[in-house]
Each structure stands twice: as structure tokens, then as C-alpha cells.
C-alpha positions as CSV (number, residue, x, y, z in Angstrom):
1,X,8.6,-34.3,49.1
2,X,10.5,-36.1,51.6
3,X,7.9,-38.2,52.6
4,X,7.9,-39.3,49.0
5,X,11.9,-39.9,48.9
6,X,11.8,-41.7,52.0
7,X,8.7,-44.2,50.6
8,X,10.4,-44.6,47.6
9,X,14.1,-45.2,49.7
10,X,12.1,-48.1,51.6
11,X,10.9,-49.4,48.6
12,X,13.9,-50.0,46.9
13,X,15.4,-51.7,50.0
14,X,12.7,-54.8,49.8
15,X,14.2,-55.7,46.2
16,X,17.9,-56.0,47.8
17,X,19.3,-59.5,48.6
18,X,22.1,-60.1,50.6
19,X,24.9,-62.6,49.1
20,X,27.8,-64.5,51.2
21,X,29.9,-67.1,50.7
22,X,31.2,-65.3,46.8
23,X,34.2,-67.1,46.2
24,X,37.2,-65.0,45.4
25,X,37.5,-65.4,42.1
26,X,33.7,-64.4,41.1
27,X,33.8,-60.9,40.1
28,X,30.6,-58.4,40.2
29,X,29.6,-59.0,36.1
30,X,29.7,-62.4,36.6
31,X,27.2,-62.3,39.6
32,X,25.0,-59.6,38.3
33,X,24.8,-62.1,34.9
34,X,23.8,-65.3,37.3
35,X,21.3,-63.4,38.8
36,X,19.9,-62.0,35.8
37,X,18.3,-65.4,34.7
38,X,15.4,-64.6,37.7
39,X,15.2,-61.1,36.7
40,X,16.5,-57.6,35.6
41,X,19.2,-56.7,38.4
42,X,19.5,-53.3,38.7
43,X,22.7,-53.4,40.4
44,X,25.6,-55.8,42.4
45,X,27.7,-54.2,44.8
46,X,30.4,-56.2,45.9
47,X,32.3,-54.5,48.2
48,X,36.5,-54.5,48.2
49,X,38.9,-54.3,51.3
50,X,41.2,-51.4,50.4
51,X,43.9,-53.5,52.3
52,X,44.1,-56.7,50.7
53,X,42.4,-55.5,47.1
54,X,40.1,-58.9,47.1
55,X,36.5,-58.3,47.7
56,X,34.7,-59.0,50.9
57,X,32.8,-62.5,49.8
58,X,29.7,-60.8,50.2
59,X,27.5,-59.0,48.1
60,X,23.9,-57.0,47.4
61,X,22.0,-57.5,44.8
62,X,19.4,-55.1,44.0
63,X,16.2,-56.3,41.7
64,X,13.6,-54.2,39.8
65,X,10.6,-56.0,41.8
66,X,9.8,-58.1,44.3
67,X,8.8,-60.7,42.3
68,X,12.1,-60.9,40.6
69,X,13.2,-61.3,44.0
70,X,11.2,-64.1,45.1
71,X,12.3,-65.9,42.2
72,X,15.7,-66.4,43.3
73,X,15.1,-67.0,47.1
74,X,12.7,-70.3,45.6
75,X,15.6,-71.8,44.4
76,X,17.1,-74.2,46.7
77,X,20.7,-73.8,46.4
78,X,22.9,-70.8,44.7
79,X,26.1,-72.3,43.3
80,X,29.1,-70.3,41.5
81,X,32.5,-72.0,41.0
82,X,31.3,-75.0,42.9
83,X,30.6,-72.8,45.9
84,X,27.1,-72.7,47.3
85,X,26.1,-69.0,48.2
86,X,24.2,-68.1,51.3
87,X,21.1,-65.6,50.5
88,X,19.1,-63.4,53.1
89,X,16.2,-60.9,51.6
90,X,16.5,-57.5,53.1
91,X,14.0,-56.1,54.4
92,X,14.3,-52.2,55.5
93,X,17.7,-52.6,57.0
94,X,17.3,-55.5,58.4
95,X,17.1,-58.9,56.9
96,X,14.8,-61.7,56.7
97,X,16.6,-64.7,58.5
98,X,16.2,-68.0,55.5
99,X,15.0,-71.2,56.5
100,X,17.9,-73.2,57.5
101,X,18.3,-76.7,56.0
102,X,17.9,-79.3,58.0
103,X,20.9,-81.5,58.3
């Protein structure tokens, strides 16, 4: 049994992608629906500072597969309210560092 929960807890991290860069005024619907064109999100958390009541400009999203996930990170750029977003793939509870773009 709890080698089974703690496959199926890794598993489910591989599907989560780390957002920053969310502008303020992007809420959690309106990111889950962006990402929903590359597949079926199962859930955004956006975190909130309990000080200031604005969220922290960073996000997880959490996908059904990796597949779904790979979609996204093959896009190029991520842009909401003209703000590019900066993606990283989790991987256990790490993440996987993205190819920086050369300047």
C-alpha cells in the first residue's frame, strides 16, 4: 500500500509545471483556461500572500499526462497580458532547469 501511494505521489509530480512571471492581474481561471488549449489541466495553484492579498506571480500547473505537458514546454514563448511567462517542468521536487534563450 504505501509503496503504491508513494509511486503514484511521484507520478503525479512529473505532470506539474512551474509558472513565474504571472502578472497581477491574471487570476487562477484564466490561467488554468490558457493552458487548457495543450491539454486537460487538472489543477492551477496560484498561491496568495496573506499580507498584501495579491498572489505570488508564480504558479503550478498540474496536467493529466506527460504528454500534455510536453505540449506546452514546445512552445517558444508563454504570453498573458503582454507578459511572457517563465516555465520549468518539475520533476520529483526538483525542476528541470529550460533552455535559456540566447540573447
Amino acid at each position: 500500500m504505501a509503496a503504491a501511494r508513494g509511486a503514484a505521489r511521484s507520478s503525479r509530480r512529473i505532470f506539474d509545471i512551474f509558472v513565474a512571471e504571472v502578472p497581477w492581474t491574471v487570476s487562477s481561471k484564466e490561467l488554468k483556461e490558457y493552458f487548457s488549449q495543450f491539454g486537460s489541466v487538472q489543477r492551477c495553484q496560484l498561491p496568495f500572500d496573506k499580507d498584501t492579498g495579491f498572489h505570488k506571480r508564480y504558479c503550478w500547473i498540474k496536467f493529466s499526462s506527460p504528454e500534455e505537458v510536453q505540449n506546452v514546454l514546445q512552445k517558444d514563448s508563454h504570453i498573458l497580458e503582454g507578459a511572457k511567462l517563465f516555465l520549468r517542468q518539475q520533476q520529483g521536487r526538483r525542476y528541470l532547469q529550460p533552455k535559456r534563450e540566447s540573447t
